[in-house]
C-alpha positions in Angstrom: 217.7 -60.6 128.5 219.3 -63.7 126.5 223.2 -62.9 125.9 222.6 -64.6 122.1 220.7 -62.7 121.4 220.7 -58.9 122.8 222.2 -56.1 120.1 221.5 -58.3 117.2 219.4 -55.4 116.0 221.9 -52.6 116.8 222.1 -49.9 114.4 219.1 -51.3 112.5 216.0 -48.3 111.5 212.7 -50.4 111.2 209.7 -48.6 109.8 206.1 -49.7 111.0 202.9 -49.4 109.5 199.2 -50.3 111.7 196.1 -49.5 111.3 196.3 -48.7 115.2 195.7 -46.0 117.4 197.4 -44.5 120.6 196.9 -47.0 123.8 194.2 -49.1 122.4 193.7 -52.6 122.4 194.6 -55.7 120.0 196.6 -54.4 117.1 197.7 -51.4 119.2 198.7 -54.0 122.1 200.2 -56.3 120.2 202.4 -53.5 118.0 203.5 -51.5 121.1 204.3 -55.2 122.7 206.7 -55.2 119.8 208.4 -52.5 120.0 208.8 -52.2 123.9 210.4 -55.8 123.8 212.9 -55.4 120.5 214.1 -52.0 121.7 214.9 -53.4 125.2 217.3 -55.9 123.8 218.8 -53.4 120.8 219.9 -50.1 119.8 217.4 -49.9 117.1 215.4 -47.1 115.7 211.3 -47.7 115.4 209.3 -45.3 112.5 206.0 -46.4 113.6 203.2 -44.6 111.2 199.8 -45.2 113.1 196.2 -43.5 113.1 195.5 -40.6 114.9 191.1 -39.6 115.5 191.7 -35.5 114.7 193.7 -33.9 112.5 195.2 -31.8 115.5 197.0 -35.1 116.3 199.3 -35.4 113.1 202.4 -33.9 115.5 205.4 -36.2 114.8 207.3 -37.5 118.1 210.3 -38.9 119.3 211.1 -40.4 122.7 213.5 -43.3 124.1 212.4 -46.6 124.7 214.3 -48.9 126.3 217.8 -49.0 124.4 216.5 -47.9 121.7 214.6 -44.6 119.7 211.1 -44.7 118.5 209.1 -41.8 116.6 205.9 -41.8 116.1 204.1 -40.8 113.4 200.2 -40.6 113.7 198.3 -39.8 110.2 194.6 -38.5 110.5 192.1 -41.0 109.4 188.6 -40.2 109.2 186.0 -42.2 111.1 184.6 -45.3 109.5 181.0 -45.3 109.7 179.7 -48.6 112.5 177.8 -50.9 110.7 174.4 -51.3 112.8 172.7 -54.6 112.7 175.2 -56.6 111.2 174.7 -60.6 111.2 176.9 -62.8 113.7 178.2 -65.3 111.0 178.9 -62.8 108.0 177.9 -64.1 104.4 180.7 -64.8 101.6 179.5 -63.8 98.3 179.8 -66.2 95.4 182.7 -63.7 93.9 184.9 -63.8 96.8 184.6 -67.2 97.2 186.1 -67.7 93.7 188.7 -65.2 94.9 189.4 -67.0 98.1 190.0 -70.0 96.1 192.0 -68.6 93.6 194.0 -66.5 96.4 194.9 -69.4 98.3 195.9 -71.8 95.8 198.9 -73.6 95.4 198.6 -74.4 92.0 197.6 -70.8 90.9 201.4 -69.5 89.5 202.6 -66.3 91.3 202.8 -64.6 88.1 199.5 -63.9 88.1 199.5 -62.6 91.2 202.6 -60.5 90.1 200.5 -59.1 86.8 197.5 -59.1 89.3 199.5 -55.9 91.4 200.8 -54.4 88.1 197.2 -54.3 86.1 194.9 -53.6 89.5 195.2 -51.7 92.7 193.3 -52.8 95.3 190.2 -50.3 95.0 189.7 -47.7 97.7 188.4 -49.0 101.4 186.9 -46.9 104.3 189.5 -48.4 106.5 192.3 -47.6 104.4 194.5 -44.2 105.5 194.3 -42.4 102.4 197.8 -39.9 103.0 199.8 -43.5 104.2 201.4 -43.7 101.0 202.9 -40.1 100.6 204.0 -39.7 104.2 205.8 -43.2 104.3 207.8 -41.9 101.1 208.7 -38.7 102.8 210.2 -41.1 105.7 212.0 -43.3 103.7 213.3 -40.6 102.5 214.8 -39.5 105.4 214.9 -41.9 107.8 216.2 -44.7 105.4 214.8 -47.8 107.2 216.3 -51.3 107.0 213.3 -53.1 107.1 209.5 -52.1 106.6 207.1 -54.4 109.0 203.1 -53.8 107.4 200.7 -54.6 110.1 198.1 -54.3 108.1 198.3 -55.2 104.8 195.4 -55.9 101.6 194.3 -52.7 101.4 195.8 -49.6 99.1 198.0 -47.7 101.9 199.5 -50.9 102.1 200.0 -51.5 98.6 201.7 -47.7 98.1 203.9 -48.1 100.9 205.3 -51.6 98.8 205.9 -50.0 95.4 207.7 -46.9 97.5 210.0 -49.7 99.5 210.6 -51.8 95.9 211.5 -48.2 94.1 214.3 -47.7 97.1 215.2 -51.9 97.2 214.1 -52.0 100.8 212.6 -55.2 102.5 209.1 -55.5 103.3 207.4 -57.8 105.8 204.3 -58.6 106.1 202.6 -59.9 109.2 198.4 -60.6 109.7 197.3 -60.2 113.1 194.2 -61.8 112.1 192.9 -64.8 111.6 195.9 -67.0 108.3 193.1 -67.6 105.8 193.1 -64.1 104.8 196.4 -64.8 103.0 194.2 -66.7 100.8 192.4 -63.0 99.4 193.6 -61.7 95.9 194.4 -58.5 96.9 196.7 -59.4 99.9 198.1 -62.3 97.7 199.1 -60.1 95.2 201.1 -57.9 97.9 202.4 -61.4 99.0 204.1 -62.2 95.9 206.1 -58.9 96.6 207.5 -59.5 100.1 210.3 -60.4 101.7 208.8 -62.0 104.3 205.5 -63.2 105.9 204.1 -63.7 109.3 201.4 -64.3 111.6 200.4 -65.2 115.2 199.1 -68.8 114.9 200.5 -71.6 112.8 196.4 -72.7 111.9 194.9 -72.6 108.3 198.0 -71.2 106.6 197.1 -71.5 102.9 198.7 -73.8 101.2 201.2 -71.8 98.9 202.5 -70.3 102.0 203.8 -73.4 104.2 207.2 -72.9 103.4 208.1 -69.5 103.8 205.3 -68.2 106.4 206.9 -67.3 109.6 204.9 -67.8 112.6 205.4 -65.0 115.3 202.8 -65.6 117.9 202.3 -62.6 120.5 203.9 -61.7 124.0 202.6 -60.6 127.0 204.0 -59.2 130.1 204.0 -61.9 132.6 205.0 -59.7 135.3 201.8 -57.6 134.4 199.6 -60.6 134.3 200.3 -62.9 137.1 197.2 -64.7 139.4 200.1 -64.3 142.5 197.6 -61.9 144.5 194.3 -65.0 144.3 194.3 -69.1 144.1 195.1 -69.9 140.9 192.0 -70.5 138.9 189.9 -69.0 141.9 187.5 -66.0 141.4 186.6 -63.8 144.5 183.1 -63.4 143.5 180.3 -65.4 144.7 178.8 -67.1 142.5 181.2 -67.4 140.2 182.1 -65.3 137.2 182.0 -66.0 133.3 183.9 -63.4 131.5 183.2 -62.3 128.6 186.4 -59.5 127.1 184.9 -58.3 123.8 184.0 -55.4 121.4 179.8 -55.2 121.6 179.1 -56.7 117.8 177.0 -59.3 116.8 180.3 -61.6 115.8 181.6 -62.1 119.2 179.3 -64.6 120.4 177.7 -62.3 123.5 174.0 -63.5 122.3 175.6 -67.4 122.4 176.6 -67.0 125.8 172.8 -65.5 126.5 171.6 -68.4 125.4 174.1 -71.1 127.2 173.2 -68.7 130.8 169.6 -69.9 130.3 170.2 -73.1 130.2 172.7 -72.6 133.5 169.8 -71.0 134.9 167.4 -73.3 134.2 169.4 -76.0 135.6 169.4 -74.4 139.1 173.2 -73.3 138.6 174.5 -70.2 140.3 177.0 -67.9 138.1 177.7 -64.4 136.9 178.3 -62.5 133.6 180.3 -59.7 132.9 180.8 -58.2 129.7 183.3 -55.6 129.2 184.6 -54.2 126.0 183.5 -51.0 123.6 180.1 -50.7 122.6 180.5 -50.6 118.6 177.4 -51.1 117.6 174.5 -49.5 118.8 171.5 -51.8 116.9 173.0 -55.3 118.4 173.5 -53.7 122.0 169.9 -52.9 121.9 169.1 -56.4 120.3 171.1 -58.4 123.0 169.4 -56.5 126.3 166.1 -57.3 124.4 167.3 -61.1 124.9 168.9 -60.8 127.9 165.3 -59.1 129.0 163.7 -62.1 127.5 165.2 -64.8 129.5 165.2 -63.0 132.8 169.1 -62.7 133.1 169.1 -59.0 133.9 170.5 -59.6 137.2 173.3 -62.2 136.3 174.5 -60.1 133.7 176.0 -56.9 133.9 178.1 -54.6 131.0 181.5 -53.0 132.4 181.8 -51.2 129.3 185.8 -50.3 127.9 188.5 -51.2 130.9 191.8 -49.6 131.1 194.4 -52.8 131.0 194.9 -52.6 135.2 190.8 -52.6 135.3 191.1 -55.1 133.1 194.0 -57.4 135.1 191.5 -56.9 138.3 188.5 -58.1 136.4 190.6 -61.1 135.3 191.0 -61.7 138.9 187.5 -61.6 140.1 186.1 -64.2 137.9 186.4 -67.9 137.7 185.9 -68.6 133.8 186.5 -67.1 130.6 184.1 -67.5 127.9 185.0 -66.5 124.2 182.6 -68.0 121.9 183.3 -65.6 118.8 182.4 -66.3 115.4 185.3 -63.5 114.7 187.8 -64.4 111.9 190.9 -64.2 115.3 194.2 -64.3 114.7 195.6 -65.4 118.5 193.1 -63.7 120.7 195.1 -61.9 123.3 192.2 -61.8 125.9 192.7 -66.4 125.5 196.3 -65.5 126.8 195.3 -63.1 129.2 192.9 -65.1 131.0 195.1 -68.2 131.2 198.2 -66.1 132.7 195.6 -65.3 135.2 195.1 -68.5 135.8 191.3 -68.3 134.1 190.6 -72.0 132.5 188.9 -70.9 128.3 185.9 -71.9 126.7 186.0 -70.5 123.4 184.9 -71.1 119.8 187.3 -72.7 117.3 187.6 -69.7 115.1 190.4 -68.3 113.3 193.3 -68.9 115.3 191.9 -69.3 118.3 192.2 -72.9 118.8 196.3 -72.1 118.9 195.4 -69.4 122.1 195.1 -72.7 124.7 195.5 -76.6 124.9 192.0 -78.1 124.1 191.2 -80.2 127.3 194.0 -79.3 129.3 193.6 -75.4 130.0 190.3 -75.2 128.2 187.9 -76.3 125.9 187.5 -75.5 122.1 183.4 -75.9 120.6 183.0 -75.8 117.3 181.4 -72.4 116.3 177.8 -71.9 117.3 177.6 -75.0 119.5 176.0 -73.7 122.1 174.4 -76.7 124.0 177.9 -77.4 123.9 179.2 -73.9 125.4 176.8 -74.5 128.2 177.4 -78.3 128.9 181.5 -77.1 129.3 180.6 -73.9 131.2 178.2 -75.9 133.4 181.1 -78.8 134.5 183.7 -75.8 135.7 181.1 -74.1 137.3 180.0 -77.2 139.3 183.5 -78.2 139.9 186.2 -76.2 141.2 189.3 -78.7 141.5 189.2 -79.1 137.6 188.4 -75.0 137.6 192.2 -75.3 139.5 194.0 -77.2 137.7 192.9 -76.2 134.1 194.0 -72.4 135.4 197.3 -73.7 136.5 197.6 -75.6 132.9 196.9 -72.6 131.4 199.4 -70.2 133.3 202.1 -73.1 132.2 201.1 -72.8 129.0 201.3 -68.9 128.6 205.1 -69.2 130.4 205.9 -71.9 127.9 205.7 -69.5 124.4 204.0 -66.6 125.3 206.8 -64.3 127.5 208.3 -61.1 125.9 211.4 -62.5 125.8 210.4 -65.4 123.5 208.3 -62.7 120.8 211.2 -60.7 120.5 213.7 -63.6 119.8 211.6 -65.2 117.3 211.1 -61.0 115.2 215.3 -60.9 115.6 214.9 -64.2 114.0 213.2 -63.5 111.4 214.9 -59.7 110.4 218.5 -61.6 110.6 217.0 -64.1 108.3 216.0 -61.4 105.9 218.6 -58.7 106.4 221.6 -60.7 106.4 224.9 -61.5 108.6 225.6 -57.8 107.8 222.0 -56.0 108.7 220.7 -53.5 106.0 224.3 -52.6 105.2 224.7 -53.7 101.4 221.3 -55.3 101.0 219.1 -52.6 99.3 219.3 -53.8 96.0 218.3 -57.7 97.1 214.5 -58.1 97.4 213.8 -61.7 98.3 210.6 -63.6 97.3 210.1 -66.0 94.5 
């Protein structure tokens, strides 16, 4: 714990808002990383409003962590239907192009954006949680939070929870775990123009209006947690080695890509495993992908671990050699990049979103450009054929993930940003002062 920097939060209530559920992964990770690491250095009190999957769950919660408080509050949201079938690269209509240009415009005035909110609502969303808005009112109300931190942020929860938060002169933050150019969409601009800060985990294709006030907060991870200690560093203890592949089953994380680059391994005489290990989302491309796996005679090279617990996870991690990422997926820092590397795992992966920022190209990994696969097998095929450069690219990538990626270093850079907004003298005094432009 850094002395400069422990109890700077003291006394301070933060309210949270995700679209996140109890102990999953991504979002969830990332929030709970958050919270775990701030309250460990403060006296703070956490209002975290998540998702809860039956109404049964809506009980409110309070327990310690760390130095600090947090209550939970899950609100009910009802399932959003999969969509079966859907395409690996997703197509932009013509309409939200115009909006994407518009959105992320420099020259566009933020009045617009400002008349944009006050004329329009973002329209209703299946993902949005419709009672959000209400609740969050009832606990600033009561609670009287500091600071408001929106996790996820475009849709109309989000947008109700700002107008409450402006009625009461308290600061809201917004930070995109997802991939920057989403700043650039009219709807999320428009809740931009209203902040008092905003944040993301990768410093890549920030729109252009943003550059001087976006704050980039990477992610954390728990090096103690995540540590290739128990195996030589960049080492797997299977034989033949193993290409891992950490993903939701969808068509836009590039499993079918890496199909196709494992033929061409096998083709060339080259010995290797696949494991794939993540929830099955969607039932039509899970069929579709053991059709081609089927197809190229990979059925015994390749093999589906299905969801893992994060300490199944950490051992699967350990048994292979490679990790293999090639997703056409929007990303924001893909925490599975920073996983792997602390492992000691060298990355191939796909420069989408934010992902390029997750490793150093040609040092602990290799970045393709999306849907390369000729070039996805060609990198694959020269760490499985050699394992000094398997070695050293792990260690690389372990460095890397000490460099910027420990808890410590995500919590100091959030204090950062809350003194910033908040002030010498916290929330204290500071309700009537909105900052933005």
């Amino acid at each position: 714990m850094s002395d400069e920097t422990s109890g700077c939060l003291d006394g301070i209530t933060i309210l949270r808002f995700a679209h996140a559920y109890e102990g999953g992964a991504g979002l969830e990770y990332d929030v709970e990383s958050i919270i775990r690491c701030l309250s460990e250095r403060s006296r703070l009190t956490t209002v975290y409003v998540r998702m809860c999957r039956t109404p049964a769950e809506e009980k409110e919660a309070e327990r310690p962590v760390g130095r600090g408080r947090l209550i939970e509050v899950p609100i009910y949201r009802p399932p959003v239907p999969a969509a079966n079938g859907s395409p690996a690269i997703s197509t932009v209509s013509a309409s939200s192009r115009v909006y994407g240009f518009v959105g992320g415009s420099w020259v566009v005035p933020n009045w617009v954006f400002r008349l944009g909110a006050h004329i329009r609502r973002p329209p209703p969303r299946s993902t949005d949680i419709p009672t959000a808005g209400s609740k969050v009112r009832e606990l600033l109300d009561r609670f009287k939070p500091d600071i408001i931190m929106l996790h996820s942020i475009g849709g109309r929860d989000a947008d109700e929870i700002i107008r409450h938060a402006k009625r009461r002169g308290i600061p809201v933050v917004l930070q995109l775990h997802y991939a920057n150019e989403r700043y650039a969409h009219f709807s999320i601009r428009c809740q931009v123009v209203r902040a008092s800060g905003v944040s993301g985990v990768s410093d890549l294709r920030v729109p252009a209006y943003l550059r001087n006030r976006f704050s980039n907060l990477l992610t954390g991870l728990s090096l103690a947690e995540f540590t290739p200690r128990s195996i030589l560093p960049g080492e797997s203890s299977s034989t033949p080695p193993a290409l891992l592949l950490p993903a939701r089953i969808v068509p836009s994380k590039g499993h079918e890509d890496l199909v196709k680059a494992a033929a061409y391994l096998r083709d060339r005489g080259i010995s290797f495993q696949i494991i794939f290990c993540g929830r099955l989302d969607d039932v039509a491309f899970a069929a579709h992908l053991r059709t081609t796996i089927a197809k190229h005679k990979l059925e015994k090279e390749i093999a589906f671990r299905g969801l893992l617990s994060q300490s199944e996870m950490r051992e699967c991690y350990a048994s292979c050699a490679i990790l293999a990422f090639p997703t056409y997926h929007f990303e924001g820092l893909p925490r599975v990049v920073l996983e792997a590397q602390a492992m000691a795992l060298p990355a191939v992966v796909y420069d989408s979103g934010g992902t390029a920022a997750a490793l150093t190209d040609g040092v602990s990994g290799f970045v393709l450009r999306r849907g390369d696969i000729t070039g996805l097998a060609k990198r694959l095929q020269q760490l499985l054929l050699d394992p000094v450069l398997r070695r050293e690219m792990g260690r690389q990538g372990r460095l890397f993930v000490e460099r910027q990626f420990t808890l410590s270093a995500l919590a100091e850079r959030h204090e950062r940003l809350y003194t910033q907004i908040l002030g010498p003298s916290g929330g204290t005094g500071l309700r009537s002062v909105i900052h933005g432009f």
